[in-house]
N, C-alpha and C positions, 0 to 999 in steps of 0.2 A: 338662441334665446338671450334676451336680455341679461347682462351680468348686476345684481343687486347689492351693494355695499353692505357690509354688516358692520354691527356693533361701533366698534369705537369708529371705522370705518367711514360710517354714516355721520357719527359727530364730528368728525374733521372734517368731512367734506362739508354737512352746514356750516359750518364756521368758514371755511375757505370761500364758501359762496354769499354769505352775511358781508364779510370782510370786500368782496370783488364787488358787492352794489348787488348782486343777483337772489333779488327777497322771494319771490317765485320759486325759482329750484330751491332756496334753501327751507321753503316752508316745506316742499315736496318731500326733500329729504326729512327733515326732523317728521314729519306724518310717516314716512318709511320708520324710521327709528322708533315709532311710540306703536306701530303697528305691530312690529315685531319683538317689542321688550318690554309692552304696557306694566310700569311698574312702581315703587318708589325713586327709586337711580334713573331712570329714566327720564320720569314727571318733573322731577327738579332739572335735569339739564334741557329741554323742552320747554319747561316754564319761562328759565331766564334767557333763551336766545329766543323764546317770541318779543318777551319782554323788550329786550333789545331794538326788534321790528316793529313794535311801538309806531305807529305815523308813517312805515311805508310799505305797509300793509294793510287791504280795507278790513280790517277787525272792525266788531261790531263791541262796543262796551254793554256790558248786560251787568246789573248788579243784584244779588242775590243774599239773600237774609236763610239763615236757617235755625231756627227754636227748636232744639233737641233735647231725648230726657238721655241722652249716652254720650261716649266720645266719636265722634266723626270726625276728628282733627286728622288723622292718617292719610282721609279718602279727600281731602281738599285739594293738595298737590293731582290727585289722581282726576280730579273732575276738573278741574283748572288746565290740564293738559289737553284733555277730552275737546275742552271748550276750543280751547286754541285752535287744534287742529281743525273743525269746525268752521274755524272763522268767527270762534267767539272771545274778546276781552272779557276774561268773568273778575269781577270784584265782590269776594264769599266773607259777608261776617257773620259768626257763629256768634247763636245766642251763651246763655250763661247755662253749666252743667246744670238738664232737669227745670230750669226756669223758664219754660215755654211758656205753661201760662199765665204767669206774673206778665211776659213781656207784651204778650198779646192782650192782655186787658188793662193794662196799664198806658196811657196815653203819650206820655212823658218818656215810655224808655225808649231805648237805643234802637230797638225796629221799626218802631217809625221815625225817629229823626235820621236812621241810614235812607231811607227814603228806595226800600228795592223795587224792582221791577217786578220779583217773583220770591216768593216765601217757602220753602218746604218743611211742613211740621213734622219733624222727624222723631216720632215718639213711640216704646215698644209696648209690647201688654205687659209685660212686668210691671211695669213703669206707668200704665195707664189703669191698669185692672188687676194689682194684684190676686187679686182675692180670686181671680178666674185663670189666674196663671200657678202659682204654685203651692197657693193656701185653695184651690177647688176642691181638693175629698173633704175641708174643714166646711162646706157650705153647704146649707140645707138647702135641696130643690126647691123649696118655695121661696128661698130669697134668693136664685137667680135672677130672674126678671126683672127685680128691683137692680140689683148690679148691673146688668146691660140697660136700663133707664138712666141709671145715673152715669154710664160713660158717655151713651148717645147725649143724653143734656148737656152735657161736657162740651162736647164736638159741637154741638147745636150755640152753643153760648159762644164758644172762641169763635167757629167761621162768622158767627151774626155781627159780633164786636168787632172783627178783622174788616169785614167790608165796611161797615160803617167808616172805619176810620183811614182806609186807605185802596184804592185801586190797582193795587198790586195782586196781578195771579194767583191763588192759592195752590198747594199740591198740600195734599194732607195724605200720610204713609197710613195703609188700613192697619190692623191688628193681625199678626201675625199666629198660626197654632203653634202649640209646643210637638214638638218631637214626638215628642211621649204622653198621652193621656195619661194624668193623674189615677183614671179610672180604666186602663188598657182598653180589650175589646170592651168592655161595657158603657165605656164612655158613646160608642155609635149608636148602641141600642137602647138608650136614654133620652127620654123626650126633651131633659135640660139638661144636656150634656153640657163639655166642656169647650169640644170644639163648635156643636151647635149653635152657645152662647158666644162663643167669637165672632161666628159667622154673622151673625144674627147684627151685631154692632156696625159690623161691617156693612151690612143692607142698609140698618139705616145711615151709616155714612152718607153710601153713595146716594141716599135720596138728599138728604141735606145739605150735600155738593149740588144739586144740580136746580135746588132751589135758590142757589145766589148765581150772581154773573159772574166769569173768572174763575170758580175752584173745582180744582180736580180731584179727585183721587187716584195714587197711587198704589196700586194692589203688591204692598209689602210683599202679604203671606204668599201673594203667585210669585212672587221674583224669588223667596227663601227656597219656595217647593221645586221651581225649575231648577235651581245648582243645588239641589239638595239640604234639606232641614237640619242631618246630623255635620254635616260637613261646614253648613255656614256658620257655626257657633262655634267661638274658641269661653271657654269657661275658665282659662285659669288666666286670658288676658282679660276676661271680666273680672274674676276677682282682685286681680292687679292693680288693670285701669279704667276698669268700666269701661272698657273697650270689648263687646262682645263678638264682632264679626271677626271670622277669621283673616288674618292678613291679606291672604291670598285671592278671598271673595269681596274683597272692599272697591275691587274696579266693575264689581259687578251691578253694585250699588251707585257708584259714579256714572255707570253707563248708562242706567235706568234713569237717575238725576238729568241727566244732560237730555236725554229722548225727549222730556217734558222742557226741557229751556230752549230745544232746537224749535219744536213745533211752536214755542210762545215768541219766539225772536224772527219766527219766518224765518229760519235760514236752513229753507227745504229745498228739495225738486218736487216741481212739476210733472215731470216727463220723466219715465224709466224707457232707457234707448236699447233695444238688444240688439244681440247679436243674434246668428239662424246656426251655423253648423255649430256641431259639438257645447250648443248654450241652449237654443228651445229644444233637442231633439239631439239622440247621438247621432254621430257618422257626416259623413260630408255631402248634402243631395247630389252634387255635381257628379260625384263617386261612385255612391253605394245606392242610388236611386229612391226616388219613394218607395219600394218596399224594403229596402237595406237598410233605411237610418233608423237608431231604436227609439220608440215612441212608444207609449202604452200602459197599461196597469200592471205589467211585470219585471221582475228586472233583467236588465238592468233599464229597461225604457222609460219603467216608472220612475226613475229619479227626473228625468228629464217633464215628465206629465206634473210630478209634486213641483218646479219651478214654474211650469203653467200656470199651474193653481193659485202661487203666489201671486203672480201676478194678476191675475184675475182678481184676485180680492184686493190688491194694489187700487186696481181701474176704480172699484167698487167706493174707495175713498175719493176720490174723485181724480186720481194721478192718471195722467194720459198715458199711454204706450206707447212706442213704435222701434220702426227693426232698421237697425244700420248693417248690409251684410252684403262682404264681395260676393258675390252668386249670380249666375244667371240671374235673367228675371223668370224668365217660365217655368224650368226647376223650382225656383222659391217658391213661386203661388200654387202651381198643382200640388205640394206638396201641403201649403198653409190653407189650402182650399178643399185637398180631395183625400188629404192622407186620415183615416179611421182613427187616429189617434189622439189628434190635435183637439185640446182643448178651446188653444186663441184660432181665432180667422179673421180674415183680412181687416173685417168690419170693426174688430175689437182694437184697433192700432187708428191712431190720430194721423202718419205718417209714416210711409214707405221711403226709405234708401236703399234698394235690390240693385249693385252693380259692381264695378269694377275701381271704381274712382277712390281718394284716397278719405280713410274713412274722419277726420278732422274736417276735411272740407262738409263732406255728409252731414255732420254734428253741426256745423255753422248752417247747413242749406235748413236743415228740420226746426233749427231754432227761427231763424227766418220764417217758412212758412208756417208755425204753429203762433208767431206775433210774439216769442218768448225768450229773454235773455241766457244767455248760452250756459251761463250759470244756475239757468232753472233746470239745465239738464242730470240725469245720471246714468253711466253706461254701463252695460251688463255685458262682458264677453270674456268668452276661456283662453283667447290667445296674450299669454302676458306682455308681450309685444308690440301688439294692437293700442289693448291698457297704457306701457309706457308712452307710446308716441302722443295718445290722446292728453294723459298728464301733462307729459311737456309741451304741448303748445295750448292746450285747455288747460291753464291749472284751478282753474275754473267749475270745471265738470266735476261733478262727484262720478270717480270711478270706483265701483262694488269691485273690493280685493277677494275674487273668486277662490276658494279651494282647489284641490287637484281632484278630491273624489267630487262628482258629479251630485251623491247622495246629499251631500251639503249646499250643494246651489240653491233651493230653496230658503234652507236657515240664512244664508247669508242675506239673500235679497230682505227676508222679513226681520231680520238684527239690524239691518240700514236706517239709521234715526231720521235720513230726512225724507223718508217715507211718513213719518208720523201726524196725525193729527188729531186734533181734541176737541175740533169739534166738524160736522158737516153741514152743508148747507145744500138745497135742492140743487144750486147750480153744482156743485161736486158730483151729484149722485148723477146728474145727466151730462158731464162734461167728455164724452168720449161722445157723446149723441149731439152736441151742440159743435162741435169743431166736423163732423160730418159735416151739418148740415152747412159750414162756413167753407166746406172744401165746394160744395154746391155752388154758392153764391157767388166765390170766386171764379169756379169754371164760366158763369153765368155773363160775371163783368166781361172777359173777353170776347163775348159777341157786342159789344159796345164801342161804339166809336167817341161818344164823350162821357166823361165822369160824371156832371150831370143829369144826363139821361138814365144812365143805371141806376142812380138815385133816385129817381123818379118810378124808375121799374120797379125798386126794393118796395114801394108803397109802408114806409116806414112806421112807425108807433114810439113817440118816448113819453114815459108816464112820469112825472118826476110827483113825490109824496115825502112825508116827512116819514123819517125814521117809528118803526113798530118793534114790537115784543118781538114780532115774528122776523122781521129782515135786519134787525140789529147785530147775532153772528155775521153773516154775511158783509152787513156795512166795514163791522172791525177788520174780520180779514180783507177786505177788499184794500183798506187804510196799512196792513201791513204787509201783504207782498204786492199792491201795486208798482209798477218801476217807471217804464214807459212813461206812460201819460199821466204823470203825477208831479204837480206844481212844487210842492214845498216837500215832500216825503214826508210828511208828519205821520208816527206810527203811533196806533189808540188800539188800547185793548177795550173788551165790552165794555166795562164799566167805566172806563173813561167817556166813550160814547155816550153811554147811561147820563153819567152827568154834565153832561154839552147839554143834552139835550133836554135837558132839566132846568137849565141855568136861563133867565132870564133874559132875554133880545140874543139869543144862541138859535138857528135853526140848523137840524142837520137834517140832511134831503139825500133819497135814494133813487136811483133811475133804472127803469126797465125799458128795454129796448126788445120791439118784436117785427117783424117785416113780413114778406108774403112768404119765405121761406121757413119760418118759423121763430121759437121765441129764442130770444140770447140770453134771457135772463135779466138779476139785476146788476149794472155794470158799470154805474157810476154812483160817486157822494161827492157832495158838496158839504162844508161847514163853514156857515158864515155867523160873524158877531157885530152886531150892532151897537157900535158908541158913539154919541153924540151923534151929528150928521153925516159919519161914517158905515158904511156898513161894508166891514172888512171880509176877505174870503179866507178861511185860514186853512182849509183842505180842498184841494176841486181835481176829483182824478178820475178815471175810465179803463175799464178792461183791456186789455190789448187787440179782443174781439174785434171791437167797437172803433178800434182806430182809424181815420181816415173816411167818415160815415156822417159825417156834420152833426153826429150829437151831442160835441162837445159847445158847439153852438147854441144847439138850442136847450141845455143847461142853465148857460149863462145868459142865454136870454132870459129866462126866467128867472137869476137870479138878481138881475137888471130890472125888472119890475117890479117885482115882489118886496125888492127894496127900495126904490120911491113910490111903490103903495105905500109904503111905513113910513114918507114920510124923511126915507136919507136924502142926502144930497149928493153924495158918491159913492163910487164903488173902487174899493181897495183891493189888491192882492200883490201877496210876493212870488217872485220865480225863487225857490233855490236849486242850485244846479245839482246833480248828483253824477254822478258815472254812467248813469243810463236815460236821465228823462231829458238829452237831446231831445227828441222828440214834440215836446211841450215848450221850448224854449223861448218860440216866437209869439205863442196862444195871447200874450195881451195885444202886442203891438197890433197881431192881425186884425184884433175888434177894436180898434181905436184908443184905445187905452194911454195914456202920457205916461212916460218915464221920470217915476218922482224924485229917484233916489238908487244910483247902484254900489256897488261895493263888490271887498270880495268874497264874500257871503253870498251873494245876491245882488238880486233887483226888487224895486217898489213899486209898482204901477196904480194908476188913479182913472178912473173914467170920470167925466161932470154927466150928473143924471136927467139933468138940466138942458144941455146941448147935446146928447148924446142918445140915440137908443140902437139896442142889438136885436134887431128881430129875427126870428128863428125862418132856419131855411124853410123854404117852401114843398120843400117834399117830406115834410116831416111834420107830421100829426103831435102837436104837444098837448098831452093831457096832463094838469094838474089841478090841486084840490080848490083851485080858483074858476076850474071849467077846463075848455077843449082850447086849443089855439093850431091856427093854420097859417 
């Protein structure tokens, strides 16, 4: 087994590896160090040797605002670390003690001139409802409902003001119960209870979260009730420093914070990669055969069934599956196919790795065939060895740091933040049915002798429309974890989109693509802006599905028209380069396009609409809101 450095251990060797040019291992390391000491002493020496890696490391900068009615100052160092390891630059300005909503309805203050990306209204019931926290036996049942009216108005007033004035995420923290009913057992058997009236605030929260684009809620009171109600409160560091959570429960809090920055920054997986022995199922098949390995609703097999499960409700958000695992091949599938116990089967898994070869390579082949950067991956397995090797030559992968009991395999997979998401979209809910049907298609093209002709066969469909109520989630995420086949990386959240497409000579355009095999969904956007006799492209990107299928063609043919319908004289777009959209890097030059301007930022390209037209491939049916084109 792996020998794992500890404590100070781990900070010398970051250091020793920062210091040698080695920004990879020493990120490994300092993630080892914050794994095992998640703490204050910790968060600061983590902080400042990321700090340090600054520029040679791809950190993602995210800046974040938080209007709070307590002290959270403690838990910044803690989420700040959180972020890092992640792979996220976080820059946290806290509002002013208890001034959340001065700053929120206030135009001029300091939350909107930080200009964040994402906001968390970090506010308690003390703080928001007294009268329902620790003055409730003083309140007469008939003016409950007025009190939960006038907190919901509250919440209804700030998220309404908040959007108006900025495009930034919202996370608004629900209201928390007490401990203790005011009114003990009698508070449950009260039609206007205590806790009743909290919950109740709560509902309408979450409806008036889900009436704007961008805001969430975070269920406080279920994070208090998971680590416990009496344990999360420290009361004599509230009467000190208005610091109510206990020291020790503030990374609990940070952890929660960050789930919601990871899933809004895309800096997810795609892909949960398992392992078969001793990870879906106890025992070794090769070994202890299909009836020996323990599987099933008892123990000890049920632990191994409860990490089924998770993942199964994983798939269910739309994260694909599949199994990286030295084994026979024929062992592994009678077993994933005929064993009684087995929750997943074959069907439920995007991609098979069953053999002998080494399991890094495996990880590069699945990323390959799924069309998905190897960073969208995350692997699931009990040998910590397996784990290290993948680290060090992926440090890339999200590797799940499994327990020794089995019992907890499931909490861990469902504690992994870049499992998270906030919102779904029909192509998530069919994405383990859609990559079948693309392992189909594939098999298909190898009866072909030219590329053209399979194209011909697919008998294509691209529908290109403007952006809707209904495919606008879809459009944003597509805008921020596109990699691949994405011109400029520009990332939009919904309401960014929202107002593109609002704006004046702005159109933004979504594409669905379907063939004889079936539908792939919607898989590209386009944003173009119209100035003067220009009509610029400022977003033009495609699923990884879709790549190599000439729909990126007939896109832009249509974006080539559509814009001397209006009347342009060109058509503009930038290349920026990124670490992955190789890929796209050639996409003007191939349509004719002149090289106006490069640098090193980029490239500028220009097509004349005049001498120039892109007409859409010939096996490709383009339907748009102009009619049909062939």
């Amino acid at each position: 087994m792996i020998s794992e450095p500890k404590g100070l251990d781990l900070r010398s060797e970051a250091d020793r590896l920062i210091s040698a040019g080695s920004e990879e291992l020493a990120s490994l390391r300092l993630a080892d160090l914050w794994r095992n000491e998640a703490g204050a002493a910790a968060a600061a020496f983590v902080v400042s040797r990321y700090e340090r890696l600054r520029g040679r490391l791809p950190l993602l900068s995210y800046r974040l605002a938080i209007p709070r009615s307590f002290t959270v100052e403690p838990a910044i160092p803690l989420l700040r670390a959180e972020a890092f390891v992640h792979g996220i630059d976080l820059t946290v300005q806290l509002g002013d003690f208890n001034a959340y909503a001065q700053e929120i309805l206030d135009p001029e203050s300091s939350l909107y001139r930080f200009a964040p990306d994402a906001v968390i209204i970090a506010a308690r019931t003390a703080d928001l409802a007294p009268d329902l926290w620790r003055e409730f036996s003083d309140l007469a049942p008939e003016n409950v409902p007025g009190v939960v009216q006038r907190v919901s108005s509250s919440f209804n007033q700030w998220i309404r003001v908040f959007r108006e004035r900025s495009s930034a995420a919202l996370i608004v923290h629900s209201l928390e119960l007490p401990a203790h009913p005011s009114m003990g057992l009698l508070d449950a058997q009260q039609k206007s209870g205590q806790g009743g009236a909290i919950q109740q605030i709560n509902r309408e929260l979450g409806q008036i979260a889900s009436e704007h684009r961008g805001v969430y809620m975070l269920d406080y009171d279920g994070l208090v009730a998971r680590h416990g109600r009496l344990r999360w409160y420290d009361e004599r560091k509230w009467l000190i420093a208005r610091m109510p959570i206990a020291a020790d429960h503030l990374i609990y809090l940070a952890r929660e914070w960050l789930r919601f920055l990871i899933s809004l920054s895309a800096k997810t997986a795609k892909v949960l990669v398992a392992d078969l022995d001793n990870t879906m199922w106890g025992g070794v098949i090769g070994e202890d055969g299909m009836t020996g390995i323990k599987l099933g609703p008892e123990y000890p097999g049920a632990a191994y069934l409860n990490l089924q499960r998770a993942m199964l409700d994983l798939s269910r958000r739309g994260i694909l599956l599949a199994i990286c695992s030295k084994n026979n091949l024929e062992d592994a599938m009678e077993a994933l196919e005929k064993h009684p116990g087995m929750l997943l089967r074959p069907k439920d898994f995007a991609a098979l790795r069953i053999n002998w070869n080494d399991k890094v390579q495996n990880l590069r082949e699945i990323a390959s065939e799924l069309k998905i950067a190897v960073d969208a991956l995350a692997l699931l397995d009990d040998n910590p060895v397996e784990r290290e090797q993948v680290r060090s030559a992926l440090p890339e992968v999200t590797v799940i740091a499994l327990p020794e009991d089995p019992l907890a395999y499931a909490a861990a997979v469902r504690d992994c933040p870049v499992f998270e998401r906030l919102a779904l979209s029909s192509e998530d809910q069919q994405r383990t049915t859609l990559y079948a049907v693309q392992r189909e298609r594939s098999q298909a093209e190898q009866s072909f002798q030219s590329k053209e002709d399979f194209l011909r066969y697919l008998e294509q469909e691209a529908e290109v429309v403007p952006v809707s109520q209904a495919t606008l989630a879809r459009v944003a995420q597509l805008t921020q974890k596109t990699n691949q086949f994405n011109l400029t990386t520009q990332r939009h959240t919904e309401q960014q989109i929202a107002d593109m497409a609002s704006r004046p000579g702005w159109q933004v355009l979504s594409m669905k693509v379907r063939d004889r095999f079936g539908d792939h969904g919607l898989v590209g956007v386009a944003i173009t802006r119209d100035e003067a006799e220009i009509c610029e492209i400022e977003t033009f990107l495609l699923s990884c599905r879709v790549i190599g299928r000439t729909v990126e063609t007939a896109l832009l043919s249509h974006l080539a028209q559509s814009a001397a319908a209006r009347g342009r004289q060109r058509l503009a777009g930038r290349f920026l380069p990124s670490k992955k959209n190789a890929p796209a890097r050639d996409f003007y030059a191939r349509h004719g396009f002149q090289l106006l301007e490069e640098n090193g930022d980029g490239s500028v390209w220009t097509l004349d609409l005049h001498q120039h037209t892109i007409a859409a491939p010939k096996w490709i049916q383009l339907k748009t809101n102009q009619g049909e084109h062939n």
